[in-house]
LOVEXDREN-418205 format. One record per residue (C-alpha): residue number from 0; residue in three letters; x, z, y. Coordinates in nm, 4 decimals. Layout:
% residues N
@num:NUM, residu:ALA, u:X, w:Z, v:Y
...
END
This chain:
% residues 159
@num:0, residu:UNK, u:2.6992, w:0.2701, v:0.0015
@num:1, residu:UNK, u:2.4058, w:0.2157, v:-0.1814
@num:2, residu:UNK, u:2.1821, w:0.1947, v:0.1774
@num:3, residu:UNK, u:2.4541, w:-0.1030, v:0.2691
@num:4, residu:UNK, u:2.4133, w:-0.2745, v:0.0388
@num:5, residu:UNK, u:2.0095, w:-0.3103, v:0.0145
@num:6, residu:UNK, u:2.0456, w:-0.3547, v:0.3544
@num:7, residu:UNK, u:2.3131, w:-0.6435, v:0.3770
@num:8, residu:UNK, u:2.1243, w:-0.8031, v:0.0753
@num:9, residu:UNK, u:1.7772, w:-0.7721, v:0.2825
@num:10, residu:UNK, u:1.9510, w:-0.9326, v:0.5629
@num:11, residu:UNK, u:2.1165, w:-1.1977, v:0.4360
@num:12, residu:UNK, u:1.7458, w:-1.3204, v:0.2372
@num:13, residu:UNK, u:1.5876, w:-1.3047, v:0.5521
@num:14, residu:UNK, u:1.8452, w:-1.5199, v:0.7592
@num:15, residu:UNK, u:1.9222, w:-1.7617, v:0.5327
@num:16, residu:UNK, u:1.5188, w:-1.7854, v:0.4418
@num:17, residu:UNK, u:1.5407, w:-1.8566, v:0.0427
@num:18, residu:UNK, u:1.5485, w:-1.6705, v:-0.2630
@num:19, residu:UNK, u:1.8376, w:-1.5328, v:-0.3711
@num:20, residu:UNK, u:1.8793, w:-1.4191, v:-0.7768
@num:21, residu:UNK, u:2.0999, w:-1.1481, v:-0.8258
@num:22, residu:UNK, u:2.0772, w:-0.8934, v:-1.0856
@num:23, residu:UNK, u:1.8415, w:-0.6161, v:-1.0051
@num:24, residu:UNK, u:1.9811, w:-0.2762, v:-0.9150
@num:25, residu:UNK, u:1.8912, w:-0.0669, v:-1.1563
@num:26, residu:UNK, u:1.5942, w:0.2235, v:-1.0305
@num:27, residu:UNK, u:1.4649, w:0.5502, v:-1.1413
@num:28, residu:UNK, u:1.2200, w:0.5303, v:-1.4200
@num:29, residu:UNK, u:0.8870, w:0.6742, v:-1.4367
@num:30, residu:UNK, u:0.6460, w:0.7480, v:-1.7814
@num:31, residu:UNK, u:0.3296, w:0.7879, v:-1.7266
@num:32, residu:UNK, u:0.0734, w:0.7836, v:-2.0585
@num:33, residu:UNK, u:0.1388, w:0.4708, v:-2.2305
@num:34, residu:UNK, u:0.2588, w:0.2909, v:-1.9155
@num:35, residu:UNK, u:0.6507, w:0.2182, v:-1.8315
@num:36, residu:UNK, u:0.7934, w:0.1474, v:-1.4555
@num:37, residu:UNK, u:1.0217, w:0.2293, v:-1.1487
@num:38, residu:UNK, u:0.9313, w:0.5035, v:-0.8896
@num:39, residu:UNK, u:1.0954, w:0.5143, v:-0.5708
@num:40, residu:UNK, u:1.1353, w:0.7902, v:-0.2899
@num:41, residu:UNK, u:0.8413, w:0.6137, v:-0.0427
@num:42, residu:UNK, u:1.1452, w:0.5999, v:0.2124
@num:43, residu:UNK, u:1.3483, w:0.4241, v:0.0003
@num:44, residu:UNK, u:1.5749, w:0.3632, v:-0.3022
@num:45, residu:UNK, u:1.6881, w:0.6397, v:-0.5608
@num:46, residu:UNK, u:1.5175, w:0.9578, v:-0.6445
@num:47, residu:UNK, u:1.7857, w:1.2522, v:-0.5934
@num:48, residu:UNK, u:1.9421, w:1.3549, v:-0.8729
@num:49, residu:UNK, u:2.0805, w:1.7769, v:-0.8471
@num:50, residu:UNK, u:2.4422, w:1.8119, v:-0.8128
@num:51, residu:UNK, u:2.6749, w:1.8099, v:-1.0614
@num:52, residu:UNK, u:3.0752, w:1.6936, v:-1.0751
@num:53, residu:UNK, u:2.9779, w:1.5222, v:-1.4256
@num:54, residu:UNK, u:2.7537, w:1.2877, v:-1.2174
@num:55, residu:UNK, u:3.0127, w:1.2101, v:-0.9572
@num:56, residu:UNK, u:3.2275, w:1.0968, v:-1.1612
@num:57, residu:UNK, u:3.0194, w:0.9115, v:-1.3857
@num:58, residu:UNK, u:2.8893, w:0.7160, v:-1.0820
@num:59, residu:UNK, u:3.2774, w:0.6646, v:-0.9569
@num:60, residu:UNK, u:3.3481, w:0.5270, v:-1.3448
@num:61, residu:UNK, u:3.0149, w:0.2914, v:-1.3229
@num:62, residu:UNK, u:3.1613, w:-0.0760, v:-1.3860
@num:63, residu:UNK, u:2.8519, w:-0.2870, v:-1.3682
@num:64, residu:UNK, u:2.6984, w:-0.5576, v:-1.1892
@num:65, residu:UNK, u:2.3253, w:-0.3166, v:-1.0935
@num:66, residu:UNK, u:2.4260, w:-0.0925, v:-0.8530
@num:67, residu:UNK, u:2.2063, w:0.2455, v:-0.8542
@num:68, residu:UNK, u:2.3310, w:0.4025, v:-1.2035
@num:69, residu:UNK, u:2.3094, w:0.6601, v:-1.3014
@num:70, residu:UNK, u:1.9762, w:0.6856, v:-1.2881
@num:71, residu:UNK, u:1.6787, w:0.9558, v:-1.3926
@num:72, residu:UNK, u:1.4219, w:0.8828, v:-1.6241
@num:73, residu:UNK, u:1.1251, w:1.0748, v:-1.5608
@num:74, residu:UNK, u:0.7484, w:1.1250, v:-1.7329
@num:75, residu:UNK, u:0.4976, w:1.2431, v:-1.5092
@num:76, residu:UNK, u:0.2683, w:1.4969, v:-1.7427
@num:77, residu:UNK, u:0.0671, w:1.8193, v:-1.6894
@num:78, residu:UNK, u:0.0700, w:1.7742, v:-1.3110
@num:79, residu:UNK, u:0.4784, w:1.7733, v:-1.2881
@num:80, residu:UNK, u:0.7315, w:1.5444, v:-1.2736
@num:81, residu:UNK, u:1.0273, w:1.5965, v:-1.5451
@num:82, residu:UNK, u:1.3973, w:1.4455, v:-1.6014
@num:83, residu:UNK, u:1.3986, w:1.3491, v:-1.9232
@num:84, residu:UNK, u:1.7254, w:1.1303, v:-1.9421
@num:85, residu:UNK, u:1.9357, w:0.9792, v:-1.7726
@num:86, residu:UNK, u:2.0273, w:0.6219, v:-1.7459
@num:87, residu:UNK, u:2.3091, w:0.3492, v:-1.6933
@num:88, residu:UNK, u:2.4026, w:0.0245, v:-1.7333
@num:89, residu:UNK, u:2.6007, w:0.1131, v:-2.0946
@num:90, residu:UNK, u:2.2164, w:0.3277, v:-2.1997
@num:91, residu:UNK, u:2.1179, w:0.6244, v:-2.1499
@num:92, residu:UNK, u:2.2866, w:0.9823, v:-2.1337
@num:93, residu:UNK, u:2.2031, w:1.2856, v:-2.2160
@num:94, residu:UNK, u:2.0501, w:1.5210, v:-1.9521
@num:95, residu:UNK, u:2.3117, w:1.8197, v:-2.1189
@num:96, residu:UNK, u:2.5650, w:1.6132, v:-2.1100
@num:97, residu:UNK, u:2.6018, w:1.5934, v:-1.7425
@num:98, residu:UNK, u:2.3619, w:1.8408, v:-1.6560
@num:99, residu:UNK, u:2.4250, w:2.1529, v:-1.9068
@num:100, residu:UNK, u:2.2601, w:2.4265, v:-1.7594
@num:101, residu:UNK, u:1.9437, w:2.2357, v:-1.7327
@num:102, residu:UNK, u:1.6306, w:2.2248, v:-2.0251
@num:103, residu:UNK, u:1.5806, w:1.8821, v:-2.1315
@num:104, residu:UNK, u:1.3275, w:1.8099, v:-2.0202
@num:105, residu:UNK, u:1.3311, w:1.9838, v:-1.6852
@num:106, residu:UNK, u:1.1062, w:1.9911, v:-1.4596
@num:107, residu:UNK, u:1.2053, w:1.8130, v:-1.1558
@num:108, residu:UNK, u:1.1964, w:2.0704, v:-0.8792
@num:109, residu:UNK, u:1.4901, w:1.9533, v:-0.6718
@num:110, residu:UNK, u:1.1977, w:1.6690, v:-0.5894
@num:111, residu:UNK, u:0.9811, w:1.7281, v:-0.2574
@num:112, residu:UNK, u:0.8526, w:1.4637, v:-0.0616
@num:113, residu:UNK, u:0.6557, w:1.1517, v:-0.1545
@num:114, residu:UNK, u:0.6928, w:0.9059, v:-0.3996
@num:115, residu:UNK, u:0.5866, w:0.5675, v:-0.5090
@num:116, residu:UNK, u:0.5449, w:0.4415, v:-0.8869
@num:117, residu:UNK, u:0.5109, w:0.1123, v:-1.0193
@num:118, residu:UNK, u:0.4025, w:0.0783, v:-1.3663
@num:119, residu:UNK, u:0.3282, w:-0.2336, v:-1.6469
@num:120, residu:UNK, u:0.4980, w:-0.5311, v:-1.4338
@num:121, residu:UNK, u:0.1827, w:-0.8188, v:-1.5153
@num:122, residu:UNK, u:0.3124, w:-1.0919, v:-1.2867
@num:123, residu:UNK, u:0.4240, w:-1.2150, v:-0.9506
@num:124, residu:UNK, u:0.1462, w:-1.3026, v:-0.6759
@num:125, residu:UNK, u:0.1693, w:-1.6459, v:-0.4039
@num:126, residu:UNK, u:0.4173, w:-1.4437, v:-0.1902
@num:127, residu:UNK, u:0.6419, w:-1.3742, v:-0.5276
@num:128, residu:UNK, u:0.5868, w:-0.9978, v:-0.4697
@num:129, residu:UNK, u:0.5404, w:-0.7873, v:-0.8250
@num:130, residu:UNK, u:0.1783, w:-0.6960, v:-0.9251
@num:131, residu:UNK, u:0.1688, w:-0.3999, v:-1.1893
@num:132, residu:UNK, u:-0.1293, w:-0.2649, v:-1.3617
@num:133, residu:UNK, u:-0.1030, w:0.0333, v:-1.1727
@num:134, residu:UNK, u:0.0522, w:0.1808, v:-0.8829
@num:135, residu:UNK, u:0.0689, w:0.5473, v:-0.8049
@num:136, residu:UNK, u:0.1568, w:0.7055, v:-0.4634
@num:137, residu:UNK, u:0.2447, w:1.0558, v:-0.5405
@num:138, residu:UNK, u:0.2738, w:1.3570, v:-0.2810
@num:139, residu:UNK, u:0.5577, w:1.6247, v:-0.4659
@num:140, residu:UNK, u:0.6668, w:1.9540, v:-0.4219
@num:141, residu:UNK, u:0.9310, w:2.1051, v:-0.6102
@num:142, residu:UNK, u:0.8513, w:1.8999, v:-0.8986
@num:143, residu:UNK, u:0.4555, w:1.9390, v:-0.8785
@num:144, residu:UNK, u:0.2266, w:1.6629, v:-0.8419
@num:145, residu:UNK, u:0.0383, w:1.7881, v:-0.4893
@num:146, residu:UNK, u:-0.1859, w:1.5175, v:-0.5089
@num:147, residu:UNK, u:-0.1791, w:1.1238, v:-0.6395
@num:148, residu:UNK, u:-0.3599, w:0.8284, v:-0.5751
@num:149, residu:UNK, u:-0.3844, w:0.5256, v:-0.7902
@num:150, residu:UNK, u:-0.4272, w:0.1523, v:-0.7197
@num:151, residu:UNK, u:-0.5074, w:-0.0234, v:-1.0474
@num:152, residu:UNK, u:-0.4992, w:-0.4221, v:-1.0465
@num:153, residu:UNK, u:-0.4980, w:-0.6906, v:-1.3118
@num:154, residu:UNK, u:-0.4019, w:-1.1031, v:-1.3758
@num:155, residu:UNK, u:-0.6561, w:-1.2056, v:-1.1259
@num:156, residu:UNK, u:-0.4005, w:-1.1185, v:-0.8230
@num:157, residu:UNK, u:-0.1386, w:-1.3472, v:-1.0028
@num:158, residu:UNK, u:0.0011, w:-1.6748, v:-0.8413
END
């Protein structure tokens, strides 16, 4: 559902060829340091969360105008990627409370593949795309950092 809709939405921006405000979906969170921002599976969308019938029905209950909730907030630190919390439009939950037989934090291990991290929004640029301080593209395996790269940029690359 969630693949629709970002793709309905992408469509109908590029045929009618204007802006369109709606509110932002809400996205998987990522700490890093002393910097705050989104980080996204490099295919697309949502990190995956592990199973749990707690979850399911939390995301059934979701009444909100972002779609994408819950959500995980994670903090990349000592070479790993962990869950901290999770999030949703009413604040944040928990990790025991939907996910009990997990430590909180956990390390993130149900995560393989690569990632992309956006962090310390600064400004738009001419093409109204967001610049951030820094942007991270992260290669994971079972909740280790393989390898990362980093892209830092500042206010000169504003509009």
């Amino acid at each position: 559902m969630r693949y629709l809709f970002v793709f309905v939405a992408a469509v109908a921006i590029n045929t009618l060829g204007a802006c369109a405000w709606a509110t932002e979906p809400l996205h998987d969170g990522l700490i890093y340091g002393d910097k705050k921002g989104s980080i996204f599976p490099a295919e697309c969308c949502w990190l995956k969360l592990p199973d749990s019938e707690a979850l399911t029905s939390m995301r059934r209950a979701e009444n909100c105008s972002a779609i994408g909730g819950p959500v995980g907030e994670y903090r990349y630190q000592e070479g790993k990627l962990w869950l901290i919390e999770l999030r949703r439009c009413g604040g944040t939950v928990p990790l025991r409370e939907v996910f009990p037989d997990l430590p909180s934090p956990a390390v993130a291990v149900w995560l393989t593949g690569d990632y992309i991290a956006k962090l310390n929004w600064l400004c738009h640029d001419k093409e109204y795309r967001g610049v951030y301080e820094l942007e991270l593209k992260l290669h994971v395996s079972q909740g280790n950092v393989v390898s990362v790269s980093e892209r830092r940029r500042d206010k000169s690359d504003c509009k």
